[in-house]
PyMOL CGO cylinders between C-alpha atoms (Angstrom):
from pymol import cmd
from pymol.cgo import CYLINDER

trace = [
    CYLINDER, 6.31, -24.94, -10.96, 5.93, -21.01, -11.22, 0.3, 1, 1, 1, 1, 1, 1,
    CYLINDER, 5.93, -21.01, -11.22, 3.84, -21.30, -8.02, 0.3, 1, 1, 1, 1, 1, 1,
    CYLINDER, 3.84, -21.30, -8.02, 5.83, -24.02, -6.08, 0.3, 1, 1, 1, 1, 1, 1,
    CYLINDER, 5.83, -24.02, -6.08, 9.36, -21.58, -6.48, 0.3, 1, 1, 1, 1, 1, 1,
    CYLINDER, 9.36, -21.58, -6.48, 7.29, -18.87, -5.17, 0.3, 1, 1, 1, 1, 1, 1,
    CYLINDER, 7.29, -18.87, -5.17, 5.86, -20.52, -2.20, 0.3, 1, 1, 1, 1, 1, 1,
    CYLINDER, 5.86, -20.52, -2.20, 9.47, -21.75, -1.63, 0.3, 1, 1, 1, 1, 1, 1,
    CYLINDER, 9.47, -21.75, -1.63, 10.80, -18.10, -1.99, 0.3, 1, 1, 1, 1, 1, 1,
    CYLINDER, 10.80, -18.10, -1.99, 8.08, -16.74, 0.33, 0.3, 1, 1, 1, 1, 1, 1,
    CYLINDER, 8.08, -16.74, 0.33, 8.45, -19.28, 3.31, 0.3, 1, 1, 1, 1, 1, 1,
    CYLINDER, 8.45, -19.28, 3.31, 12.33, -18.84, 3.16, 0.3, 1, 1, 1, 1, 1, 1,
    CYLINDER, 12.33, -18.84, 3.16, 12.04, -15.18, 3.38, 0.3, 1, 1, 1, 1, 1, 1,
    CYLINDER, 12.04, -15.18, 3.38, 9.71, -15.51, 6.42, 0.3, 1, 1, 1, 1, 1, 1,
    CYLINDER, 9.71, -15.51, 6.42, 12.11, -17.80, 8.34, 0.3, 1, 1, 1, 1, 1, 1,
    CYLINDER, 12.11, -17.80, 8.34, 15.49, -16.16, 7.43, 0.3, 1, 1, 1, 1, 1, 1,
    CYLINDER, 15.49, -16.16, 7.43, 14.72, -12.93, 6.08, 0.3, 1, 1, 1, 1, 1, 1,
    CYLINDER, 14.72, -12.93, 6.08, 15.52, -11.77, 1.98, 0.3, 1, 1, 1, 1, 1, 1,
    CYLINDER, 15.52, -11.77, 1.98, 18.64, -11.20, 1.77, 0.3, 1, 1, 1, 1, 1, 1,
    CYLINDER, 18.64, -11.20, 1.77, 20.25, -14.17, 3.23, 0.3, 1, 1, 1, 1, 1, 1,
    CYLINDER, 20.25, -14.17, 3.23, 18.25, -16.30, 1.40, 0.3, 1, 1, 1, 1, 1, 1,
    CYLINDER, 18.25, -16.30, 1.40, 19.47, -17.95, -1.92, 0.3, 1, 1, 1, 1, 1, 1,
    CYLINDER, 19.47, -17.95, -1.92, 18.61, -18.75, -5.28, 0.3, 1, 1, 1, 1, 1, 1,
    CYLINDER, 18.61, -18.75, -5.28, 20.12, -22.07, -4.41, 0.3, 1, 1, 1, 1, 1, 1,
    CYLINDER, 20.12, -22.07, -4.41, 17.92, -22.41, -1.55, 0.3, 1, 1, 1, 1, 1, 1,
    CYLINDER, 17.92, -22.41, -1.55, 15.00, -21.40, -2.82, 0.3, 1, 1, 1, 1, 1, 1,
    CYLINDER, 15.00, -21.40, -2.82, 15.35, -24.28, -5.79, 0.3, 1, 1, 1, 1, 1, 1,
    CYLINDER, 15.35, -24.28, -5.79, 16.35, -26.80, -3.12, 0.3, 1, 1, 1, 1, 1, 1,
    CYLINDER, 16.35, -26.80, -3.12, 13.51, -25.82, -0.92, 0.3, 1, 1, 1, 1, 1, 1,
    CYLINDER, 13.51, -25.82, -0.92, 10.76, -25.86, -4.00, 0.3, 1, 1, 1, 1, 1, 1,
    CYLINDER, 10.76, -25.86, -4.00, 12.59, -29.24, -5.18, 0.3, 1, 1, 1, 1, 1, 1,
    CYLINDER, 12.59, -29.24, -5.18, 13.90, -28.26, -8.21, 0.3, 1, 1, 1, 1, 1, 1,
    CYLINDER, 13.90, -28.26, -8.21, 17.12, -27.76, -10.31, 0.3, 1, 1, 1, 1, 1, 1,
    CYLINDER, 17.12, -27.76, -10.31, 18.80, -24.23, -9.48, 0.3, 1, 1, 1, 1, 1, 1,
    CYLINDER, 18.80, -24.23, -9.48, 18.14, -23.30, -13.89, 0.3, 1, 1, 1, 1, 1, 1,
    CYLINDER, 18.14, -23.30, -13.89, 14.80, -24.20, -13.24, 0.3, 1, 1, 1, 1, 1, 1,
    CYLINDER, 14.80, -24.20, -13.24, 14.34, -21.37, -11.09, 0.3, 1, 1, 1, 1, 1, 1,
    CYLINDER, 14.34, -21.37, -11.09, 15.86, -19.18, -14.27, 0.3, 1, 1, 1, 1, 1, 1,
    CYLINDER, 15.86, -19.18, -14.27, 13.36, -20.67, -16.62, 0.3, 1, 1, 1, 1, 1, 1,
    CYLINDER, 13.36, -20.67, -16.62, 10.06, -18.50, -14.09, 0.3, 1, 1, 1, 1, 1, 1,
    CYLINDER, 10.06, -18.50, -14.09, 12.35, -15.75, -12.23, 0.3, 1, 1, 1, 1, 1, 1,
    CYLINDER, 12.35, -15.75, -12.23, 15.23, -13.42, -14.18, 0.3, 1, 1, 1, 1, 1, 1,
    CYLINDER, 15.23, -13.42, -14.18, 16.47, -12.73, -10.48, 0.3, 1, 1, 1, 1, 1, 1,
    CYLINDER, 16.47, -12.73, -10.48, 15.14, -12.93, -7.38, 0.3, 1, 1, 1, 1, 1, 1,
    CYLINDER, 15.14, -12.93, -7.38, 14.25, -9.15, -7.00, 0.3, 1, 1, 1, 1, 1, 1,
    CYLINDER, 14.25, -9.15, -7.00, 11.30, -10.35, -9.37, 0.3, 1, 1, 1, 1, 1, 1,
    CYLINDER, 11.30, -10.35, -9.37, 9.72, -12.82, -6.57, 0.3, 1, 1, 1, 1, 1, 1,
    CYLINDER, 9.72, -12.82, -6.57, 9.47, -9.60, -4.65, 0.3, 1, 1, 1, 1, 1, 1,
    CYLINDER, 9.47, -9.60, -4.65, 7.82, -7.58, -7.43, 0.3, 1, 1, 1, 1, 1, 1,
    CYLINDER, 7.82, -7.58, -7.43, 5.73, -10.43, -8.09, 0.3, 1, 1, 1, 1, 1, 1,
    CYLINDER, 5.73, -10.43, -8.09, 5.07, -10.36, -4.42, 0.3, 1, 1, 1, 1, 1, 1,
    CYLINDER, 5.07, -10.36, -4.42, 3.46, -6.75, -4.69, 0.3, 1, 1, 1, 1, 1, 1,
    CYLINDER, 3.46, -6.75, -4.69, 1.71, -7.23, -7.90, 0.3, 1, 1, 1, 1, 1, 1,
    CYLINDER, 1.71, -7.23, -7.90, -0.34, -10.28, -6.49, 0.3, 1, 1, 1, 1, 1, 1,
    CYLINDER, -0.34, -10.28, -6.49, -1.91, -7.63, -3.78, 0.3, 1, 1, 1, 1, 1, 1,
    CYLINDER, -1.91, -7.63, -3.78, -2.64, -5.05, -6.19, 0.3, 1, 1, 1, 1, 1, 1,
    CYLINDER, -2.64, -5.05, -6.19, -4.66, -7.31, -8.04, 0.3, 1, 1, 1, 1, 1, 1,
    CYLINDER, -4.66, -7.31, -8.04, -6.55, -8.83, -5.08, 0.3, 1, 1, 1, 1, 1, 1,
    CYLINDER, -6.55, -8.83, -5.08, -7.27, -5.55, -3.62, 0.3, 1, 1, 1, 1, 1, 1,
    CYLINDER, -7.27, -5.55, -3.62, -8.34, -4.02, -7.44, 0.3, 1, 1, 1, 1, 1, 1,
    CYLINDER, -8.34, -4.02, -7.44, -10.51, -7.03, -7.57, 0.3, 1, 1, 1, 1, 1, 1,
    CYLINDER, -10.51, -7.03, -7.57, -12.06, -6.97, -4.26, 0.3, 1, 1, 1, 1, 1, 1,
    CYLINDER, -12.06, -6.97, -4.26, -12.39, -2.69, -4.77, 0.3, 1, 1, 1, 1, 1, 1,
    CYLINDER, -12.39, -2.69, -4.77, -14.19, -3.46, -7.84, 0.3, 1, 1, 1, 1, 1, 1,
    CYLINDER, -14.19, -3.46, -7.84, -16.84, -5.75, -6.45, 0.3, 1, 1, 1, 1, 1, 1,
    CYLINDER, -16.84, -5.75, -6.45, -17.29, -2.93, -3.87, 0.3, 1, 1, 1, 1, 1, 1,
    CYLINDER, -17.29, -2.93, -3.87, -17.58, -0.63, -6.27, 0.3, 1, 1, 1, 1, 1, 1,
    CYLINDER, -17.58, -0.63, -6.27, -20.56, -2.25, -8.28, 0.3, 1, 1, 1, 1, 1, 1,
    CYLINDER, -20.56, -2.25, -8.28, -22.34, -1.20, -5.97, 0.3, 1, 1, 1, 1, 1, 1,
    CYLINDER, -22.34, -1.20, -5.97, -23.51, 2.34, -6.30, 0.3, 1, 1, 1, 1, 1, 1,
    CYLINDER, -23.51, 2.34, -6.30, -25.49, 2.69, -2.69, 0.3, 1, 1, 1, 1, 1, 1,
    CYLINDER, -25.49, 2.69, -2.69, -22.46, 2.67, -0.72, 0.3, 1, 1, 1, 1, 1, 1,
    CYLINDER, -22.46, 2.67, -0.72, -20.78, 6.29, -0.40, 0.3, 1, 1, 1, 1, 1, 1,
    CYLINDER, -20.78, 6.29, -0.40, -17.19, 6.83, -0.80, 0.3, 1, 1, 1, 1, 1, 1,
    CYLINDER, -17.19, 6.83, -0.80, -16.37, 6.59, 2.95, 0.3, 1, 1, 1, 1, 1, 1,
    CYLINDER, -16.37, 6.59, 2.95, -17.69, 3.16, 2.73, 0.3, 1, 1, 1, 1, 1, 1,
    CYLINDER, -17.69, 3.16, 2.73, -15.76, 2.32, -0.08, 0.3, 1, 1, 1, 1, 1, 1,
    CYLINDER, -15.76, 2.32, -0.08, -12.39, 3.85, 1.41, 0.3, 1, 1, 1, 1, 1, 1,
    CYLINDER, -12.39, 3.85, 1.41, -13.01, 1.88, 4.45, 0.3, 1, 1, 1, 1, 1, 1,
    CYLINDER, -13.01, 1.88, 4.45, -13.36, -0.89, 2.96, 0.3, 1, 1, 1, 1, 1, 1,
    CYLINDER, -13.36, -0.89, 2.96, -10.24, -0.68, 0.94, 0.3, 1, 1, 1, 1, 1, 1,
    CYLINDER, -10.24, -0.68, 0.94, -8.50, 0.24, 4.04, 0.3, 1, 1, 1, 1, 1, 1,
    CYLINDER, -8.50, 0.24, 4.04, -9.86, -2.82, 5.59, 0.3, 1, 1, 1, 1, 1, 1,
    CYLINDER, -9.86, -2.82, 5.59, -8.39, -5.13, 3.13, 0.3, 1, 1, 1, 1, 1, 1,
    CYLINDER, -8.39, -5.13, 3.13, -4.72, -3.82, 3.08, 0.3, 1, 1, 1, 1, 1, 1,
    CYLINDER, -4.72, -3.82, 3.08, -5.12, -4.26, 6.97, 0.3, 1, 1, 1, 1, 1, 1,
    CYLINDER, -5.12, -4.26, 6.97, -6.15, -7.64, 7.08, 0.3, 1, 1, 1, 1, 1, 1,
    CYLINDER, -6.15, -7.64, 7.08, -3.33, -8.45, 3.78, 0.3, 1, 1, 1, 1, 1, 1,
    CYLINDER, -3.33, -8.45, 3.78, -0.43, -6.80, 6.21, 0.3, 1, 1, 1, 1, 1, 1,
    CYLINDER, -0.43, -6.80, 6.21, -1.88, -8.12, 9.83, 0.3, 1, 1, 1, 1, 1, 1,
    CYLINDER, -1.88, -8.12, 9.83, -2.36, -11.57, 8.15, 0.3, 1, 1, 1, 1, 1, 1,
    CYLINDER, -2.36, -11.57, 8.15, 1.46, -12.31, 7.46, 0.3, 1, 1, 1, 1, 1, 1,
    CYLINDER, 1.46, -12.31, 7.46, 3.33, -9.19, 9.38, 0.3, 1, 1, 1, 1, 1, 1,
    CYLINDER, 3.33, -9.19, 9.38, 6.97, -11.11, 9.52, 0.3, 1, 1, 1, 1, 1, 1,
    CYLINDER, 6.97, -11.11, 9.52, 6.29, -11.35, 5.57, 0.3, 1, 1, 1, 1, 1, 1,
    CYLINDER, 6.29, -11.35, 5.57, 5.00, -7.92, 4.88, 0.3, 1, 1, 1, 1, 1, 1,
    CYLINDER, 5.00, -7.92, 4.88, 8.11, -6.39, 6.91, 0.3, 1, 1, 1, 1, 1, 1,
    CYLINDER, 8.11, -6.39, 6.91, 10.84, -8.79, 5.11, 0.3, 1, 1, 1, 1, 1, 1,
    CYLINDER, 10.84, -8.79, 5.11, 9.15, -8.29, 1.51, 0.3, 1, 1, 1, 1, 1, 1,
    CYLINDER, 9.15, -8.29, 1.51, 7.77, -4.41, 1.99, 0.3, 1, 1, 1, 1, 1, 1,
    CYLINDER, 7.77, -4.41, 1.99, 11.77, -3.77, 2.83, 0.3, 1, 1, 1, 1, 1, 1,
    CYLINDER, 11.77, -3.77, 2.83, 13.09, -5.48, -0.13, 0.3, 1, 1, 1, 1, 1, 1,
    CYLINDER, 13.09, -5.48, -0.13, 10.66, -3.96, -1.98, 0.3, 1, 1, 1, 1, 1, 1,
    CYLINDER, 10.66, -3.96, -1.98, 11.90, -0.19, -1.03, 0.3, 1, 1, 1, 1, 1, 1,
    CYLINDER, 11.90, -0.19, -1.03, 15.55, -1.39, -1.73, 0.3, 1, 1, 1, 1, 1, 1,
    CYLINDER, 15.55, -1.39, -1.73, 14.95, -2.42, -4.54, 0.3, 1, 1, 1, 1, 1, 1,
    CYLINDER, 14.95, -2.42, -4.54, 13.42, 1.07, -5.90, 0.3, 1, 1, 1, 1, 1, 1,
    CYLINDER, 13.42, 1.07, -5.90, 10.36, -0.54, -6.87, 0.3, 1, 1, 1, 1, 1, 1,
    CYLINDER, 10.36, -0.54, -6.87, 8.08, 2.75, -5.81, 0.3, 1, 1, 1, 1, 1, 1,
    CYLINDER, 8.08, 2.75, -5.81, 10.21, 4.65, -8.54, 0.3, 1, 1, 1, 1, 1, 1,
    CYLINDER, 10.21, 4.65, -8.54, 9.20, 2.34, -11.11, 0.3, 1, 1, 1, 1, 1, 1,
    CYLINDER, 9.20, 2.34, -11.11, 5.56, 2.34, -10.84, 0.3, 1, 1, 1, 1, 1, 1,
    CYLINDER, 5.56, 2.34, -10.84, 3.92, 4.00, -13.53, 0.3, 1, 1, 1, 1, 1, 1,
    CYLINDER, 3.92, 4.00, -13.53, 2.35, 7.19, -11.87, 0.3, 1, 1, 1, 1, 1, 1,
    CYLINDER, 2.35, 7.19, -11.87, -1.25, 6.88, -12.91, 0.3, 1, 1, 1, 1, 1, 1,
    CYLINDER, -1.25, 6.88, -12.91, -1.05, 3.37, -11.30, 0.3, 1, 1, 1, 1, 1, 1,
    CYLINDER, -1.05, 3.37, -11.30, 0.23, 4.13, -8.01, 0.3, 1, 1, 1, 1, 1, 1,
    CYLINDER, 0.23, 4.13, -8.01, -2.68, 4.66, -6.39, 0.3, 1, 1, 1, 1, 1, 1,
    CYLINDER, -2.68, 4.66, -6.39, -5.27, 3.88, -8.93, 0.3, 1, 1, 1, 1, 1, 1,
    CYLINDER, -5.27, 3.88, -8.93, -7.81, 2.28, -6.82, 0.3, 1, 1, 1, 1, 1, 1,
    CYLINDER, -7.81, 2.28, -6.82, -7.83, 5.18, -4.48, 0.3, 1, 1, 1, 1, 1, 1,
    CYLINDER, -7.83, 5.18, -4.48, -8.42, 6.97, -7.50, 0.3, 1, 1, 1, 1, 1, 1,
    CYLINDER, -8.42, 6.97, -7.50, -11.37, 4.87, -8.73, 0.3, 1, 1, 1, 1, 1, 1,
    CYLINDER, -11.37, 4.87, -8.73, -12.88, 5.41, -5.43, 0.3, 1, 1, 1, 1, 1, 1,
    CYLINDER, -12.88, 5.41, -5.43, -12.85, 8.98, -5.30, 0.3, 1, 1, 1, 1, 1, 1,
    CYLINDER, -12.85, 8.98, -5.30, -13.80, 9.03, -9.23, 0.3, 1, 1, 1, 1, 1, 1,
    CYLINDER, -13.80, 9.03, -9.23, -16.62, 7.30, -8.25, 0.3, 1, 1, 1, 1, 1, 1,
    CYLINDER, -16.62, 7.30, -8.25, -17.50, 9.53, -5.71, 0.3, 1, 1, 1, 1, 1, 1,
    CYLINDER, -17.50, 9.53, -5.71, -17.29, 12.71, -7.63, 0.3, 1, 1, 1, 1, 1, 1,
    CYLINDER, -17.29, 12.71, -7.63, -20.31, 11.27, -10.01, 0.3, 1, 1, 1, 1, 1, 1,
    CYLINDER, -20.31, 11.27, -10.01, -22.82, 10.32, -7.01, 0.3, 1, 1, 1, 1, 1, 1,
    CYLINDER, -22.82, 10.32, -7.01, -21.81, 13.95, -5.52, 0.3, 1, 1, 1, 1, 1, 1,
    CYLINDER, -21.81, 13.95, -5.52, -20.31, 13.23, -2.49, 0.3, 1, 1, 1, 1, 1, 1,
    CYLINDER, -20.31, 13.23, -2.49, -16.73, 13.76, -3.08, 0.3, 1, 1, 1, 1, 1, 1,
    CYLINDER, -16.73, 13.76, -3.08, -16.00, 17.85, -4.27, 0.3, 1, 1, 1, 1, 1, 1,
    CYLINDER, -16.00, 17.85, -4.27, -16.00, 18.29, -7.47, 0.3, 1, 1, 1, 1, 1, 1,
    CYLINDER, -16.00, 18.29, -7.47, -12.94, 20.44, -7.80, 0.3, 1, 1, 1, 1, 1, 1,
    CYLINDER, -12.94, 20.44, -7.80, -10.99, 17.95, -6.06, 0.3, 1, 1, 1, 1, 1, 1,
    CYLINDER, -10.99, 17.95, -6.06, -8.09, 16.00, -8.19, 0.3, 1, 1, 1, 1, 1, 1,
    CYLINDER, -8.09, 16.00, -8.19, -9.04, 12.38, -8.39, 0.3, 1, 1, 1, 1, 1, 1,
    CYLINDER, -9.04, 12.38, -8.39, -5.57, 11.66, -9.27, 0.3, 1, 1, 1, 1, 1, 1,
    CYLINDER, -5.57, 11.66, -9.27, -3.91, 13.56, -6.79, 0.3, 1, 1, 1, 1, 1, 1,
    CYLINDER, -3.91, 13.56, -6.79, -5.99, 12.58, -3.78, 0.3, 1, 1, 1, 1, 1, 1,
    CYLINDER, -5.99, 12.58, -3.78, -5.61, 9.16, -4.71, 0.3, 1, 1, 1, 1, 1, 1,
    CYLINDER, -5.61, 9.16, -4.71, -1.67, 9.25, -5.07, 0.3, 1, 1, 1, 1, 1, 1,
    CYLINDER, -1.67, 9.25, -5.07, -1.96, 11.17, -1.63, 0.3, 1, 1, 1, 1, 1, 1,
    CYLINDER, -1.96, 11.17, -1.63, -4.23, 8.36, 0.30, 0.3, 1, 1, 1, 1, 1, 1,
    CYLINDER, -4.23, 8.36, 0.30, -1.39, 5.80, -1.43, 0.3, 1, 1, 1, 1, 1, 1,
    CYLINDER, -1.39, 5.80, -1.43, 1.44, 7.76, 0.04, 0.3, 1, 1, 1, 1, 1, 1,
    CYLINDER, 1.44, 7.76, 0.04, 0.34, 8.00, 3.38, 0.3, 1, 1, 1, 1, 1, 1,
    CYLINDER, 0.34, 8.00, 3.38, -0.85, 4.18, 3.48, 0.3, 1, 1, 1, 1, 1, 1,
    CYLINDER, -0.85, 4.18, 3.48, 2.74, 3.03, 2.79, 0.3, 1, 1, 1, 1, 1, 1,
    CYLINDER, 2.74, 3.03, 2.79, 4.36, 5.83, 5.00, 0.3, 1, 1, 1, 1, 1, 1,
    CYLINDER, 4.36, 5.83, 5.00, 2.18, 4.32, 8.43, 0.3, 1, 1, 1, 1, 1, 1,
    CYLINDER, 2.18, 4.32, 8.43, 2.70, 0.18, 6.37, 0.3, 1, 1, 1, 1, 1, 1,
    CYLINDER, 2.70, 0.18, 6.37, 6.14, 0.97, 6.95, 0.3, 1, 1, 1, 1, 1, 1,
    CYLINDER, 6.14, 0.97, 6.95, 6.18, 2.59, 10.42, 0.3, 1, 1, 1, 1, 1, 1,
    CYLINDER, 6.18, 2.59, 10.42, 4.00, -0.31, 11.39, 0.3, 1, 1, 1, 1, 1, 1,
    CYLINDER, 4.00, -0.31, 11.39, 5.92, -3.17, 10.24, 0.3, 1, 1, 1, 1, 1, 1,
    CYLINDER, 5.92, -3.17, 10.24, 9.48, -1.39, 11.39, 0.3, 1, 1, 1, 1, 1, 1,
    CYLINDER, 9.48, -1.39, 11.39, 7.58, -1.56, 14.92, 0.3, 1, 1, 1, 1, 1, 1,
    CYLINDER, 7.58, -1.56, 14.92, 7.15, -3.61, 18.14, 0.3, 1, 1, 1, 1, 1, 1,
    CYLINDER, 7.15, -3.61, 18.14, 4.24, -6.30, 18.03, 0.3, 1, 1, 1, 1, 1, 1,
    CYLINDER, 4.24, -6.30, 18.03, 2.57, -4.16, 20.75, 0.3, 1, 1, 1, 1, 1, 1,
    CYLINDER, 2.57, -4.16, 20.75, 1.54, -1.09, 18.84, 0.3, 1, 1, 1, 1, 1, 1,
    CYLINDER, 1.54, -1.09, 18.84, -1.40, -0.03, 17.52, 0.3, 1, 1, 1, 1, 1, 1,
    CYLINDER, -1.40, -0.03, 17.52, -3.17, -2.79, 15.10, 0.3, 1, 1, 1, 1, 1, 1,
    CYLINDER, -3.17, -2.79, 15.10, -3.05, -1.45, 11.49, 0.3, 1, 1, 1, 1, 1, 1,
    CYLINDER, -3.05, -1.45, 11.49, -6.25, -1.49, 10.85, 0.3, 1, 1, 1, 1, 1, 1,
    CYLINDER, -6.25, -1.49, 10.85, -7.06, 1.54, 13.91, 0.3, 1, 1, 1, 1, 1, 1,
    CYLINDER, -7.06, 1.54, 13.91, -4.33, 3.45, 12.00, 0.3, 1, 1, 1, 1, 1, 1,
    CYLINDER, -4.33, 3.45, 12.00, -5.55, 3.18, 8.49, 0.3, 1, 1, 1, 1, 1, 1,
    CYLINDER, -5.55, 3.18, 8.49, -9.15, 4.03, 10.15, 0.3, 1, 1, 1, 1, 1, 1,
    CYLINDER, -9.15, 4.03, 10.15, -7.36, 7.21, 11.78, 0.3, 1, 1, 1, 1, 1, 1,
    CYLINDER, -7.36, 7.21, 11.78, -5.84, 8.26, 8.80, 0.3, 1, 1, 1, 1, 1, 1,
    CYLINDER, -5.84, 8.26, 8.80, -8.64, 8.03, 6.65, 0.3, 1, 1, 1, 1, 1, 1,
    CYLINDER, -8.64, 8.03, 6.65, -10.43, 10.18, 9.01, 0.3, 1, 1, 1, 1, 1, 1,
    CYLINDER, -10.43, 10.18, 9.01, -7.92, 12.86, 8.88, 0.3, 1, 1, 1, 1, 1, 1,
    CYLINDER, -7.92, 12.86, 8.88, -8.10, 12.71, 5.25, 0.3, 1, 1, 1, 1, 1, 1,
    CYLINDER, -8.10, 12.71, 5.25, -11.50, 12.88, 4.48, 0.3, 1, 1, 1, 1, 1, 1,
    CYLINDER, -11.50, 12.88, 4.48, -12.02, 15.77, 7.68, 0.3, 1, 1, 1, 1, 1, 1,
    CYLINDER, -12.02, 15.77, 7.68, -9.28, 17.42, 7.59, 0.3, 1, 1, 1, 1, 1, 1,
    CYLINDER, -9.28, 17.42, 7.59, -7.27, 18.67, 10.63, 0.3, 1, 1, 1, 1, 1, 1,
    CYLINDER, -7.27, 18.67, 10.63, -8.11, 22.06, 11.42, 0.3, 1, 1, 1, 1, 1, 1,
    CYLINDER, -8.11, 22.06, 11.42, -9.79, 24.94, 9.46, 0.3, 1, 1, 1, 1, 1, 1,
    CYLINDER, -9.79, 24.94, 9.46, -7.31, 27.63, 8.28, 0.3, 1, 1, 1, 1, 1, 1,
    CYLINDER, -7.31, 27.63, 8.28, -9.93, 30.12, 8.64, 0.3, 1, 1, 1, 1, 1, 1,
    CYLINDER, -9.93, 30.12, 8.64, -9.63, 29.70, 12.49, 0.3, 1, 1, 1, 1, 1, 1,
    CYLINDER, -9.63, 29.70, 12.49, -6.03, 30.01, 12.75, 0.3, 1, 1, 1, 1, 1, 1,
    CYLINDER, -6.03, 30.01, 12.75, -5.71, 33.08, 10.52, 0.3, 1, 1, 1, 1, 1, 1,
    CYLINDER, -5.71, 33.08, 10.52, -3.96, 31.40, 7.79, 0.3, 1, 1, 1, 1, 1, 1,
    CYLINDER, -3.96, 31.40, 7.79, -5.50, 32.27, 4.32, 0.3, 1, 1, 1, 1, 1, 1,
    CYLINDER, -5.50, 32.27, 4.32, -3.64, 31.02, 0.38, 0.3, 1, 1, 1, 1, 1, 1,
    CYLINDER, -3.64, 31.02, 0.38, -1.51, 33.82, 0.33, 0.3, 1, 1, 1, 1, 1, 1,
    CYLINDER, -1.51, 33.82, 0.33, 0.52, 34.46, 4.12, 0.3, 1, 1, 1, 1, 1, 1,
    CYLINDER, 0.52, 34.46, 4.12, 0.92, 32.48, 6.95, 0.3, 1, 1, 1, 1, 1, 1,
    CYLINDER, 0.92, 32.48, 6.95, 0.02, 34.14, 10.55, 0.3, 1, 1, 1, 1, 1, 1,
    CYLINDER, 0.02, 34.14, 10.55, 2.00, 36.65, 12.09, 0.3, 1, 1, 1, 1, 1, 1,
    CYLINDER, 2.00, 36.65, 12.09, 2.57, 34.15, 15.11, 0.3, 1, 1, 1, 1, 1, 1,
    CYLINDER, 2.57, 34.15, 15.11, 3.85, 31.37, 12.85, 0.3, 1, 1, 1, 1, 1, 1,
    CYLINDER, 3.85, 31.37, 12.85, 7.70, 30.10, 12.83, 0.3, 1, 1, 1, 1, 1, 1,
    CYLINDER, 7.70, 30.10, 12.83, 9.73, 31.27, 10.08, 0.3, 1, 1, 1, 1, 1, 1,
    CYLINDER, 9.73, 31.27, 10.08, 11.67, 27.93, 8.94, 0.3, 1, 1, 1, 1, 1, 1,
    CYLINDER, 11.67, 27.93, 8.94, 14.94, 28.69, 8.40, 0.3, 1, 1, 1, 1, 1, 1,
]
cmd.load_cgo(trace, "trace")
């Protein structure tokens, strides 16, 4: 029943978008008395959170099957997570945009526990830093949060956008590039930790 009111919820909010659809409608499409809904759902805010945690568990389960094995560097491994949340978001794109906007609105990024927000970024990099080919000095924690952050900065670019940009997954591959290259070396542009160049902007 848990499943069928979900399924309901989820084909609604592809048709007719979130927020017009109803509790009542949901229970009529599923079949089902409008308490029954009550007796698997507080609200229906917790479809969408429901929604999210289903692909953070797929993706931690697929990263950890990638992750068994210890041959494959951490570019692999990024790319492959990277590869996944593509495919998740270009598999159901009307769905992702309706459910990744309800899911801002309703604050659900503030609620997630920080060491979870982008733990398997983290695990990746983690498991880089033991074979050696991720720098030692380098935050686990923080690099991971940072991958998250930019991964649903472009998710939500991309879905807000026109069904003839640039697939998701070229993005994500662009953007982990970035990240794991960098974009320029300070050293070249006279910028060191302590002053900017004398030719740089002052913000005001």
């Amino acid at each position: 029943m848990h499943d069928r009111l979900y399924t309901a919820a989820l084909e609604l909010f592809a048709e007719q978008g979130y927020e017009r659809t109803t509790i009542d409608q949901i229970a009529e499409r599923a079949d089902v008395a409008r308490g029954t809904f009550f007796n698997h759902f507080q609200r229906k805010e917790d479809l969408v959170t429901t929604w999210a945690q289903q692909r953070q568990e797929k993706l931690r389960e697929l990263m950890d099957r990638s992750l068994a094995h210890d041959d494959y560097d951490t570019t692999v491994q990024l790319e492959r997570c990277m590869s996944a949340l593509a495919e998740f978001n270009e598999g159901e794109r009307k769905l992702t945009q309706v459910m990744l906007t309800a899911w801002l609105k309703s604050g659900q990024p503030l609620l997630e526990a920080p060491e979870y927000a982008g733990a398997v970024f983290v695990q990746a990099i983690s498991a880089g830093q033991v074979r050696g080919d991720i720098a030692a000095d380098i935050d686990p924690v923080l690099a991971g949060n940072m991958l998250r952050d930019a991964y649903l900065g472009l998710l939500y670019r991309w879905s807000q956008s026109a069904e003839e940009t640039i697939p998701l997954h070229v993005e994500l591959r662009a953007l982990l590039r970035i990240t794991l290259t960098g974009v320029n070396s300070y050293a070249k542009r006279g910028w060191t930790a302590q002053r900017a160049p004398e030719s740089a902007p002052v913000a005001s």
